[in-house]
C-alpha positions in Angstrom: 40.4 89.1 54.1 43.1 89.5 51.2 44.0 92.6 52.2 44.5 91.5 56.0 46.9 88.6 54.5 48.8 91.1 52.6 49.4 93.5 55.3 50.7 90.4 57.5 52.9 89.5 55.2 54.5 92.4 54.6 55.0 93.2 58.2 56.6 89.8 58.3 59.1 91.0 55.2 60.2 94.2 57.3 60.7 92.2 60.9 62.9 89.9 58.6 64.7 92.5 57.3 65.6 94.5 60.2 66.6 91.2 61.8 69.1 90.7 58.6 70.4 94.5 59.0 71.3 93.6 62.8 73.4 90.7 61.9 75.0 92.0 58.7 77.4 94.7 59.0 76.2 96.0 62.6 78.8 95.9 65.3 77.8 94.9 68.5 78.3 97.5 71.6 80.5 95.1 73.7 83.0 94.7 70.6 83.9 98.2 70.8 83.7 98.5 74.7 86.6 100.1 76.1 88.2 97.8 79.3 87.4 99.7 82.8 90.8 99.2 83.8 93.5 101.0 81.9 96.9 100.0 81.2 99.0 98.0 79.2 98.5 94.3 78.4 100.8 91.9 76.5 101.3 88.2 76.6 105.0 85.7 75.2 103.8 82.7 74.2 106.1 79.8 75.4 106.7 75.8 74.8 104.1 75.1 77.1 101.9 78.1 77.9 101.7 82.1 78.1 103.8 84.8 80.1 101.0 87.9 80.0 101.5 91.1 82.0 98.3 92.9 82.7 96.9 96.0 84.0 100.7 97.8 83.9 100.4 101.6 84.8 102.5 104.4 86.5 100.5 104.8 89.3 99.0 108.7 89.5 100.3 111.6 90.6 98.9 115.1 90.3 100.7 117.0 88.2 102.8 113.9 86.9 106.4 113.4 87.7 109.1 115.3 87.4 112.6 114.2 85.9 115.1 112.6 88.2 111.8 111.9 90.7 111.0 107.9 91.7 107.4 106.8 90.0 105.8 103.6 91.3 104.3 101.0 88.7 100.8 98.4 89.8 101.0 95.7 87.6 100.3 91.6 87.2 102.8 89.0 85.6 100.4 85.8 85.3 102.9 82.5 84.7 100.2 79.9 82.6 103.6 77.4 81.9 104.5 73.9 83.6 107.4 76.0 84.8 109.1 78.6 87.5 110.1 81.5 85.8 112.5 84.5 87.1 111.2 88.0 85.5 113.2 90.8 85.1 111.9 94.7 84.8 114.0 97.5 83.6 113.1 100.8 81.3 115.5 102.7 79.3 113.4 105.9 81.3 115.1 105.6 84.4 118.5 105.3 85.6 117.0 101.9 87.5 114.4 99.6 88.1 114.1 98.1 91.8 111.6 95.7 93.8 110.0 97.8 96.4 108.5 95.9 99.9 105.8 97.3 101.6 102.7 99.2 100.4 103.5 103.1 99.0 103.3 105.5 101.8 104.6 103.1 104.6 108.3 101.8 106.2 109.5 99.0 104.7 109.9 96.3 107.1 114.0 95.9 106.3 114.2 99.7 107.8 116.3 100.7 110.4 113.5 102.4 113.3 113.6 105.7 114.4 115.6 106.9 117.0 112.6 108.2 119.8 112.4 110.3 123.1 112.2 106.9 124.9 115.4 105.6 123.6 117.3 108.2 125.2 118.8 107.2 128.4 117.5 108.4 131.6 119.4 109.7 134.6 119.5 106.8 136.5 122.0 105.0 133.9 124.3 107.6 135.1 126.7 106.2 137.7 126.1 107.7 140.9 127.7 107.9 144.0 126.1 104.8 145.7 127.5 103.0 142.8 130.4 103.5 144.0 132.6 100.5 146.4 132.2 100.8 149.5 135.2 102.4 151.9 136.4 103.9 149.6 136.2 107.9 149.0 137.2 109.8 145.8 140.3 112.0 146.0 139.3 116.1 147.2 139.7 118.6 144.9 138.8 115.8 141.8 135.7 116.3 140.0 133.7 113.3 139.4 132.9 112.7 135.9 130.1 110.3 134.3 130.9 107.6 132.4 130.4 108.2 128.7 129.0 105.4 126.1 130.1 105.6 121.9 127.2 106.4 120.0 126.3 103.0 118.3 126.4 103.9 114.6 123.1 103.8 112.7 122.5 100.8 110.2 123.1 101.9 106.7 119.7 101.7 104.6 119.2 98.3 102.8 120.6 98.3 99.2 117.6 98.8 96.6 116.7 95.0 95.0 116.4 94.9 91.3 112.8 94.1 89.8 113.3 90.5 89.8 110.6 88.0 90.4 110.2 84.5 90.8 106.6 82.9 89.9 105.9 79.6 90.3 103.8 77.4 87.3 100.2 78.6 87.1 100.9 80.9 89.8 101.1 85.2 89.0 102.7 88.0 91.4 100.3 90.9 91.7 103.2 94.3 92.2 100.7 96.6 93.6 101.9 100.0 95.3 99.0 99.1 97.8 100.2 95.5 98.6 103.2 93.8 99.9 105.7 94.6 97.1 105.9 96.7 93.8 108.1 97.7 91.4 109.2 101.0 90.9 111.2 103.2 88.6 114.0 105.2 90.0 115.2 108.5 88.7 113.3 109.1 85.7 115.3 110.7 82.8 112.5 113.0 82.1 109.2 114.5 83.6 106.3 112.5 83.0 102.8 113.6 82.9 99.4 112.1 82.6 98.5 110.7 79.2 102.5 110.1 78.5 103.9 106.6 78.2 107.1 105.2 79.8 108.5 101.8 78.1 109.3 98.6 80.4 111.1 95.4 79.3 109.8 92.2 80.6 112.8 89.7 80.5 111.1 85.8 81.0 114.3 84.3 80.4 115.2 82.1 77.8 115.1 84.8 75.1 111.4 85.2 76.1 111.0 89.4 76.7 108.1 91.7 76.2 108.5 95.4 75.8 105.6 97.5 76.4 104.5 101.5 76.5 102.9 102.0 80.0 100.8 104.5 80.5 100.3 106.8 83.7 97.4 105.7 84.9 94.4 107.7 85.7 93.4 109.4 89.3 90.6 107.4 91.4 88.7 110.2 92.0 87.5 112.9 89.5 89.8 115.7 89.4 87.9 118.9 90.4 87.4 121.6 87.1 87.0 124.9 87.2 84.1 127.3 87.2 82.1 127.6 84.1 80.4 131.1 85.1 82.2 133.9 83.4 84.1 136.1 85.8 82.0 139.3 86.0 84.9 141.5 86.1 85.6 140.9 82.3 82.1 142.6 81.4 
C-alpha cells in the first residue's frame, strides 16, 4: 500500500511539472502564426481614434512588372475617428498615383464607347431621288452628288483622378482591383518582381501620413513547377 501511494505521488509531481514547462517559457502556436492574408498593415493614431491601412499589396502579375508599366494596388483605409477624412496616395516609384473606377479588366464607366458596325449609317440616310421637291428636275449633264456629314470628333479620354479619398467617421473604403474603384500606380520607375517592395505614402491630413513598403502580393493559384525526373538525355 506504501508503495502504491508513492508511485501516485510521483506521477502527480511529473503531471505538475510538465504543466509548469507548458506555461513557462513555451510559446504558444497562434503567437507565431503567420496572417493568411499578406500585405502591409499600419495604423496613425489621431485625437480621437485610429487611421489603419490594411491588407496593402501590388496586385500579381506573372513575371512581375516591368519599368515604365502601370501596377494596380488592393488595399483597405479603415477611418475609427468622429471625423471625415480626405486620404491621399502617392509613391516616389512611379511617375503618379491615380484613382481607378471600375474593376481591372473592364471599361470604366466615364469611357467614350466604341465606334461599331451598327453605328455606321446605312444607305437609306443617303438622299435619294424621291427626296427630291417635286417639279422640279436636276440640270443634264450634272452629276448628282450625296450630301456629306463632318465626322463628329471622338471625346478625348477622361483625365486620370489622383488617389484621393474621402471616408466618412467609422466608415473605410475597400480599393480593390476587383471592385468599384482602386488605386493604381502609373509608370513605375523600375521593374518590379514578386517578393520586391514598392513604398506608398498615406497623407490623412493634418500632418497625419503613413509611409509603408508594400509588397507584390502573391498569385491565387499555385504557380505550376517544373519536372523533378531527370532528363534522360543527360545520362
Amino acid at each position: 500500500m506504501r508503495r502504491s501511494m508513492t508511485l501516485l505521488a510521483g506521477a502527480a509531481m511529473a503531471t505538475a511539472l510538465l504543466a509548469s514547462g507548458c506555461s513557462a517559457g513555451q510559446i504558444a502556436e497562434t503567437a507565431v502564426k503567420v496572417p493568411s492574408v499578406p500585405g502591409a498593415n499600419g495604423d496613425v493614431a489621431g485625437t480621437n481614434g485610429n487611421l489603419s491601412v490594411r491588407n496593402a499589396v501590388v496586385v500579381y502579375h506573372e513575371g512581375g512588372y516591368a519599368a515604365g508599366a502601370d501596377a494596380p494596388l488592393d488595399l483597405h483605409i479603415f477611418n475609427d475617428t468622429e471625423q471625415a477624412v480626405t486620404v491621399t496616395v502617392t509613391s516616389p516609384d512611379a511617375k503618379s498615383v491615380t484613382l481607378v473606377a471600375g474593376a481591372l479588366g473592364t471599361p470604366s464607366p466615364s469611357a467614350s464607347p466604341t465606334p461599331s458596325a451598327t453605328a455606321t449609317p446605312s444607305a437609306t440616310a443617303i438622299p435619294s431621288a424621291t427626296a427630291t421637291p417635286s417639279g422640279t428636275v436636276a440640270p443634264s449633264g450634272t452629276p448628282s452628288t450625296p450630301a456629306t456629314t463632318e465626322p463628329t470628333p471622338s471625346a478625348e479620354p477622361p483625365a486620370p483622378r489622383p488617389a484621393t479619398v474621402r471616408i466618412a467617421p467609422g466608415s473605410f473604403a475597400a480599393l480593390t482591383s476587383g471592385g468599384t474603384q482602386f488605386v493604381q500606380l502609373v509608370g513605375l520607375n523600375a521593374a518590379l518582381k514578386p517578393g520586391e517592395n514598392v513604398e506608398l505614402l498615406f497623407d490623412f491630413g493634418g500632418g497625419q501620413t503613413l509611409t509603408l513598403p508594400v509588397p507584390v502580393g502573391t498569385p491565387l493559384t499555385l504557380v505550376p513547377r517544373g519536372s523533378a525526373v531527370p532528363d534522360e538525355g543527360g545520362h
